[in-house]
N, C-alpha and C positions, 0 to 999 in steps of 0.2 A: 552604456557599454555592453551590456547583457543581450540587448537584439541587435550591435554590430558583428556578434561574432556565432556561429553556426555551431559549435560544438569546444570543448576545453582546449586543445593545443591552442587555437590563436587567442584564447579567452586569457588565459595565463602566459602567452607571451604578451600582448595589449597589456596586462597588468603589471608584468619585470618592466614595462618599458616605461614605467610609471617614475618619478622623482621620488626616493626614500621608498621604493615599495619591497614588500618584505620578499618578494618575489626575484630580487633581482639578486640572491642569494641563490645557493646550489643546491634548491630544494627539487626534488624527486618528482617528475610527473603525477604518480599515483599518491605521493604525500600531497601535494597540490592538492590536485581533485578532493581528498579526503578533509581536509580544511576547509575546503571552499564549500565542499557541495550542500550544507544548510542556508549560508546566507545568499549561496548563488541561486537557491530554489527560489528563495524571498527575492531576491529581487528579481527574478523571470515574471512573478509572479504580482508583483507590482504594477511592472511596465509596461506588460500583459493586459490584467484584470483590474488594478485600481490603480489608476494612473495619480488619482486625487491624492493616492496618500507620497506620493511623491515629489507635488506642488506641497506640501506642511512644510510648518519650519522645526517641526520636531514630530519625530516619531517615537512612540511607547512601545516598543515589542514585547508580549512575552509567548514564551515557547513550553509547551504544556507537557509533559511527562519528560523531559532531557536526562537521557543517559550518559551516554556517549561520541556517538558522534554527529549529534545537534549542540554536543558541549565543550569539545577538547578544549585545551587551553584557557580554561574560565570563561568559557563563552567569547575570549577576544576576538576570534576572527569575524564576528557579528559587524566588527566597526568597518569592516571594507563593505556591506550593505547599501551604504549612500552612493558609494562611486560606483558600485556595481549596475546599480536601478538611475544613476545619471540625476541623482538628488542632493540637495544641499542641507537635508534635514538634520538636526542633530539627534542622534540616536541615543534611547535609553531602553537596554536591554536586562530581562529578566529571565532566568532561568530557573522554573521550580518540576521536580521531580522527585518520586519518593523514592529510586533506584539512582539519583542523579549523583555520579561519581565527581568528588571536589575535587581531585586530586589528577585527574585522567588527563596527561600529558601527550604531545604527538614529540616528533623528531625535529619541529619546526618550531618547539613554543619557544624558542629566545627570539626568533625573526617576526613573534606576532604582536599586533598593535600591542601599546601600550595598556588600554584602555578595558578592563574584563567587567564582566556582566554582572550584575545582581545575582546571588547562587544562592537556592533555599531549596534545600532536603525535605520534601513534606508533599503529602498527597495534594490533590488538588483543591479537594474540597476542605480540607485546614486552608490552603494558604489562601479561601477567598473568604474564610472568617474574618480574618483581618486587613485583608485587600479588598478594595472596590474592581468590582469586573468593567467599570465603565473608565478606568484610570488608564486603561488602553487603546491603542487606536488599530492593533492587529496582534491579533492569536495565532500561534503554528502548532498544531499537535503531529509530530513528521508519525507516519505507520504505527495509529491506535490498534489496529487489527481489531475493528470493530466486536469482531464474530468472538473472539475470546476475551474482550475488554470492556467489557460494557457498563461498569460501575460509572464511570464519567457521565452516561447519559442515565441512570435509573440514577442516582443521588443528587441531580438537577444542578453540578456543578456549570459540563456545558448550556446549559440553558440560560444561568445566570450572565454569560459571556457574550453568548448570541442575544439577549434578549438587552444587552446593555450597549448593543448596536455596532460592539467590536465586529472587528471583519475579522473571523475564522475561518485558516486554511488545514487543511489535513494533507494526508500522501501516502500513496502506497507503492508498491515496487512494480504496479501495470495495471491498465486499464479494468482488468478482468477484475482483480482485487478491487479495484476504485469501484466496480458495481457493487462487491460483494459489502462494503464501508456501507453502501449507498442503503443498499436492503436492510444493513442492520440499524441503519438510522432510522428511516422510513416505519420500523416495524416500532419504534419509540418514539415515536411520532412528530421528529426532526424533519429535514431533508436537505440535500444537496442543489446548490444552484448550478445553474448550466452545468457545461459538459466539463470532464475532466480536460486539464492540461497538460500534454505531454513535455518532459523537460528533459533536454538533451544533455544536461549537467548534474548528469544521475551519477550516483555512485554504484560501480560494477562489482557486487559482492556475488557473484554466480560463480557456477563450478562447472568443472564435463557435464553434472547429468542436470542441473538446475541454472534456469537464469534469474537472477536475482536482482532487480534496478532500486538501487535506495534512492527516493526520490522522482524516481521516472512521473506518475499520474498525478499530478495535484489539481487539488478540487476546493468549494467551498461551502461551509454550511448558509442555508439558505435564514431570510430572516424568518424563521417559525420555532415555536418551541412548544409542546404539548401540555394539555391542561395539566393540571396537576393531580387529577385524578385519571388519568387514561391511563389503562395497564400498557404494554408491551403483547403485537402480534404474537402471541406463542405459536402459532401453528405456524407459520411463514418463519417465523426463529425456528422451531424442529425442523423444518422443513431444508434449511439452509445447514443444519448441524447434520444431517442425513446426510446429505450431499458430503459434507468435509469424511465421516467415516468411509462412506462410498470410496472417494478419492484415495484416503489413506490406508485401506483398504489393498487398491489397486498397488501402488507404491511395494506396498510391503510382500503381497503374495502372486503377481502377475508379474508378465513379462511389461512393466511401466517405462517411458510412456506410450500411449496409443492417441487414438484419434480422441479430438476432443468428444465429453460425455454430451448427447444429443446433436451433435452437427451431423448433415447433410454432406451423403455420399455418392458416388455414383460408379459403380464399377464395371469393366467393358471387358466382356468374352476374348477367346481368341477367335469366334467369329465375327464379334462386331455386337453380339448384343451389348444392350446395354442396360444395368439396375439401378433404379435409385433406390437407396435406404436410407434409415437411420441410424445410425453409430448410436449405441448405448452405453456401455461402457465394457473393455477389457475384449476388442473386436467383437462383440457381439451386437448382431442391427437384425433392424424392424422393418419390413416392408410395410411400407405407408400404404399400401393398395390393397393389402391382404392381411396384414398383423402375423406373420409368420417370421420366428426367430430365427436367425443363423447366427453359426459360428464362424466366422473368416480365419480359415487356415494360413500355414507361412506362403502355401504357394499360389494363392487367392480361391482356393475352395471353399465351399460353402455347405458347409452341415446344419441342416434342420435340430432346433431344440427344442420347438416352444412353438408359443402363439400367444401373439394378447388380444386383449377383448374387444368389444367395441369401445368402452368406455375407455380402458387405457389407450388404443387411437388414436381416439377426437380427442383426446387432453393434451394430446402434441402442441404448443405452443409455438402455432406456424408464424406466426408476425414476431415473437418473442424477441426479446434481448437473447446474448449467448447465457447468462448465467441463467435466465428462466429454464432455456432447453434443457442445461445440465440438470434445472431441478427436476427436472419430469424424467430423465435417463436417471435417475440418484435413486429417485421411487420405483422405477422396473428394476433398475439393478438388485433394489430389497427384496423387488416384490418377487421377481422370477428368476432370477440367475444366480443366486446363494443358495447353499444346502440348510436345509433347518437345524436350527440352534447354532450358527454360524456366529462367531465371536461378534463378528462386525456390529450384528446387530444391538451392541451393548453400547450406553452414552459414554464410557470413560476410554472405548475402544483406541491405539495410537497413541495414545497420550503421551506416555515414556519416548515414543518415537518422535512425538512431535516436539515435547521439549530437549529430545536430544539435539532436532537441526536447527531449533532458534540457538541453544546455548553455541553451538558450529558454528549458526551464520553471526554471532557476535562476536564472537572468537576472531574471525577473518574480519571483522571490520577493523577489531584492537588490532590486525596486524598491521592492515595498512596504512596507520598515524605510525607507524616504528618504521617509516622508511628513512631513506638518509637525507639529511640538510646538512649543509655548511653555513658557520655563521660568519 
């Protein structure tokens, strides 16, 4: 059912149209979506990427850090998973999270299966003291936010999960994020297999000035696990925490947002000339021919600031990923376009602001389980 339908309207009509489906009550378009959108991820992602697990006659799921809305309703909405992925498997679902709400209800929990999950309150590496990590046949950790969560992979929890041949998926709200999961894995010396998956059965928690897709990128960790004595890249981890102050940085004291950091510009005179540069961050760009900075005015003029070196230059990461480029605009924005002794350049810098708009963006997610149903 999951790759007959393009997007949620006819994915949840196909579903009301169903005998006994909980669907064929007066539940809310965006109550819909926010119900479905964990088990509809799993099964995109199934039918997709492991088709084998949807030939079993049973599937084990558990789902790794559950708060909210990989949880409402005791995990029941997990049971529509088989129909969703066009499987007959009988599903036994688990839900362990040390932030995981027992009690977190939508508007639609009288209309949801019967059938609720396994629920344990407990970090992860408790609950695989007593759990076998091979008693699985699939992992979901929905948006670890690698870059700020990394105890999972430094306490060898996920390792034990991947290394027990479970298939783990992760997600983040965009591709750009799903590099950023990817680098912080990598630098712990995991990694991700192929490319990320885009899922069109995202949940839309964005606002005017932010978009926000819960769900949108899902990925998976690759079979690797690091020896047990390898530290963690610390330089390529600073190097990506640079980057996030840089960003939040901009946010807070610029006019945000602008071109992305390090992409490739090209601006045309009102005679026709024409520049390419590079975007660094907050309209400021590099002639790639010359290393001379400008400032990009509102009405596309161009003021002389700066100059980088030879060596800042050639470190342009012409072949790069986009999150590589930003990392080399992250380091000129340190290096040359901040006044000395600038807050930014402090590790704790944002913080308050950054835990201001997760506690926001989860705020909006608990609203949209209080939409309205009919039973």
């Amino acid at each position: 059912m999951i790759l007959e339908h393009p997007d949620w309207d006819p994915l949840i009509a196909a579903l009301a149209a169903q005998p006994a489906s909980p669907f064929r009550s007066a539940i809310a378009p965006e109550l819909a979506r926010a119900v479905l959108a964990a088990p509809a991820a799993l099964a995109l992602w199934i039918a997709t990427r492991e088709p084998q697990l949807a030939a079993a006659d049973r599937l084990r799921l558990l789902v790794i850090g559950a708060e909210t809305v990989d949880a409402p309703d005791a995990g029941r909405w997990y049971a529509l998973l088989p129909q969703l992925a066009g499987a007959a498997f009988e599903l036994e679902t688990t839900l362990v999270g040390d932030a995981l709400d027992l009690d977190f209800r939508s508007a639609a929990a009288d209309c949801a299966p019967s059938r609720p999950a396994r629920l344990l309150r407990m970090p992860l590496d408790e609950f695989l003291r007593t759990h076998d990590a091979g008693d699985y046949d699939l992992a979901a950790v929905f948006h670890p936010g690698m870059q700020k969560n990394r105890g999972w992979l430094t306490d060898g929890s996920l390792a034990r999960i991947v290394a027990a041949g479970t298939v783990l998926v992760g997600s983040s709200y965009e591709p750009e994020e799903a590099q950023v999961d990817a680098w912080v894995i990598a630098c712990h010396g995991y990694a991700v297999a192929g490319d990320p998956l885009l899922n069109p059965f995202y949940l839309d928690l964005g606002d005017q000035r932010n978009q926000v897709q819960w769900g949108r990128a899902l990925w998976k960790f690759a079979r690797q696990v690091p020896a047990p004595e390898r530290a963690p890249d610390q330089e390529r981890l600073d190097a990506l925490d640079l980057l996030s102050r840089m960003v939040m940085h901009s946010m807070l004291e610029t006019d945000w947002p602008s071109f992305a950091p390090g992409a490739r510009l090209e601006l045309k005179s009102s005679t026709g000339t024409r520049l390419a540069l590079i975007h660094v961050f907050d309209r400021c760009c590099a002639d790639p021919a010359t290393g001379t900075l400008y400032r990009l005015g509102d009405r596309g003029e161009l003021a002389t600031i700066g100059a980088l070196d030879t060596g800042e230059l050639a470190s342009y990461p012409e072949g790069g990923r986009k999150l590589e480029r930003a990392l080399w605009a992250a380091r000129i924005k340190a290096d040359r376009l901040l006044p000395e002794g600038a807050r930014v350049r402090e590790a704790g810098y944002g913080a308050d602001r950054a835990a201001a708009m997760l506690a926001d963006l989860r705020a909006r997610a608990r609203r949209m389980f209080q939409g309205s149903a009919a039973t």
